[in-house]
C-alpha positions as CSV (number, residue, x, y, z in Angstrom):
1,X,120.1,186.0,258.7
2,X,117.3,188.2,257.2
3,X,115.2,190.8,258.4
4,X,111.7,189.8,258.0
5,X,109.9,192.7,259.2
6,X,110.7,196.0,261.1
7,X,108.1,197.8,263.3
8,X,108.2,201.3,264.5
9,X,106.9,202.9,267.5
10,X,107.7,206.9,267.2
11,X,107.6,208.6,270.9
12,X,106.1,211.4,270.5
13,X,108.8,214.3,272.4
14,X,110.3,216.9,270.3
15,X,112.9,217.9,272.3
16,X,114.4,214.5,273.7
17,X,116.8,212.4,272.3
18,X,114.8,209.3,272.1
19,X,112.8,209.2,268.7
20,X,111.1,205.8,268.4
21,X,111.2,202.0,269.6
22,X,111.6,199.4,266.8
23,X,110.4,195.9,267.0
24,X,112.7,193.6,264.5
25,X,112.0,190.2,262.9
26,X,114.6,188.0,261.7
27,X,113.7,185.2,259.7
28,X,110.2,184.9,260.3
29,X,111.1,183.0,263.7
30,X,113.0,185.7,266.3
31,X,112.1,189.1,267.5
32,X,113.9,191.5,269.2
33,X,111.9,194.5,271.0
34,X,113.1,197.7,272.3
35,X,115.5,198.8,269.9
36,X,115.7,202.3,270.6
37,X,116.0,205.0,267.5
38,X,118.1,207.9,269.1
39,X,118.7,211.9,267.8
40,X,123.0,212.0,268.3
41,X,125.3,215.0,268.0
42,X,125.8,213.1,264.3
43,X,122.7,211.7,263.4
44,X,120.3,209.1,264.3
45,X,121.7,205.9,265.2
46,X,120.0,202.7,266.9
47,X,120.6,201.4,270.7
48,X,120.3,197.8,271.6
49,X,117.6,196.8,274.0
50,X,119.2,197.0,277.3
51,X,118.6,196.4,281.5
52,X,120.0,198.3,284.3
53,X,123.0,197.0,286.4
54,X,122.3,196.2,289.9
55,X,125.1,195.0,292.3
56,X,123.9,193.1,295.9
57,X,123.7,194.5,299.0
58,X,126.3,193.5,301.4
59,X,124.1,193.1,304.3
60,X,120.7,191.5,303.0
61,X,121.9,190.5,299.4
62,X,119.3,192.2,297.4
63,X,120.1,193.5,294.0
64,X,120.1,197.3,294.0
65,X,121.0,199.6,290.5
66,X,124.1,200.9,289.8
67,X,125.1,204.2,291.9
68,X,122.1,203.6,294.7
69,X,123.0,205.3,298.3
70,X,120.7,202.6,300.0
71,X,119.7,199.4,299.9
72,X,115.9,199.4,298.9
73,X,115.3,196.5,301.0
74,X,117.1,197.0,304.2
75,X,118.0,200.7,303.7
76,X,121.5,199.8,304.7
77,X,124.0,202.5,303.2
78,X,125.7,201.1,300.4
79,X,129.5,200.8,299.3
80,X,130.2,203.2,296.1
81,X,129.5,201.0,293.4
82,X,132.5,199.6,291.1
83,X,132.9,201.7,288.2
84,X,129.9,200.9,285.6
85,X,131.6,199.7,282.0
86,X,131.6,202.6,279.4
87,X,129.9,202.3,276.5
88,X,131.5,203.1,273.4
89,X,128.4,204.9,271.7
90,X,128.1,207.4,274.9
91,X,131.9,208.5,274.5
92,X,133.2,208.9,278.0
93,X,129.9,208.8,279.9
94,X,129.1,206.2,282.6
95,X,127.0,203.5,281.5
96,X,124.2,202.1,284.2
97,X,123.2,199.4,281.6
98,X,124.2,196.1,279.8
99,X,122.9,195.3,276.8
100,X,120.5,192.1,276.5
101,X,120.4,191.7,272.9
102,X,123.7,192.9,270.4
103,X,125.1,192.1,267.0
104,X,128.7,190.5,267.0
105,X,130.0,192.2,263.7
106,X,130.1,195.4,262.5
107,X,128.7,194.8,259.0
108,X,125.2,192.9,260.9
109,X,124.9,196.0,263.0
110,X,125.9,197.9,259.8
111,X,122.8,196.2,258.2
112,X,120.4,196.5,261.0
113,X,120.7,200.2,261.9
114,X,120.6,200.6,258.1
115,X,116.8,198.6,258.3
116,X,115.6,199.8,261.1
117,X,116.4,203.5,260.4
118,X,115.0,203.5,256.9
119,X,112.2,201.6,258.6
120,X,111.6,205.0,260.8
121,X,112.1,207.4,257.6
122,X,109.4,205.7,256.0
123,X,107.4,205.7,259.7
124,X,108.0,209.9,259.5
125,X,107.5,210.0,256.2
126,X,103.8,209.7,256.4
127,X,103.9,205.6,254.9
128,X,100.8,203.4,256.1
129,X,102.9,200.3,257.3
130,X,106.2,200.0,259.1
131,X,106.5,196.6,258.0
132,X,108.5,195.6,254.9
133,X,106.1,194.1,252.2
134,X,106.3,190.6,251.3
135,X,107.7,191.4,248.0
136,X,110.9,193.6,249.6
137,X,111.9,191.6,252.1
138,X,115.4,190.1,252.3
């Protein structure tokens, strides 16, 4: 599988983590949005595009996120949550989210942070397209 095209979208916050959302196309034929392009305590690294857990309500059944007091349709109180999973990039903090989108190996997520993050250099770097040129592409 190739990478066809990168795009980046740079937020524009100096102080927060969050540095830009990538758009990546594999093979000419699959895209995957919101790829996040994060400041850590060792560098940038890339998050996968994500959605918030929600467990149901006990009473009325709707789907509530992770770590609500009250339902948001009934407004019954609601049982502490089960313990969200922990994601291994955020150490021992509590993750509210599951990935929708992620690589299976370790060398393809090697290969796409290493895309998409060149991808941003170039984006911060002043270059007039995010996209790679025909002539680069892999």
């Amino acid at each position: 599988m190739e990478i066809t095209e990168v795009r980046i979208f740079p937020k524009e916050s100096p102080d927060k983590k969050l540095k830009a959302y990538a758009t990546v196309t594999f093979d000419n034929a699959f895209v995957v949005r919101n790829i996040k392009v994060i400041e850590g305590s060792s560098g940038l690294f890339i998050a996968m595009p994500s959605r918030k857990i929600k467990y149901p309500c006990p009473k009325c059944n709707f789907k509530n996120e992770a770590r609500s007091k009250y339902c948001n349709m009934c407004g019954s109180l609601l049982p502490a949550s089960p313990r969200p999973v922990t994601a291994p990039e955020a150490g021992n903090l509590q993750s509210e989210h599951k990935d929708i989108a992620h690589p299976i190996t370790q060398s393809f997520r090697e290969y796409l942070q290493k895309k998409v993050l060149e991808a941003y250099d170039k984006q911060k770097t002043g270059s007039s397209s995010t996209d790679l040129a025909p002539e680069t592409r892999f």
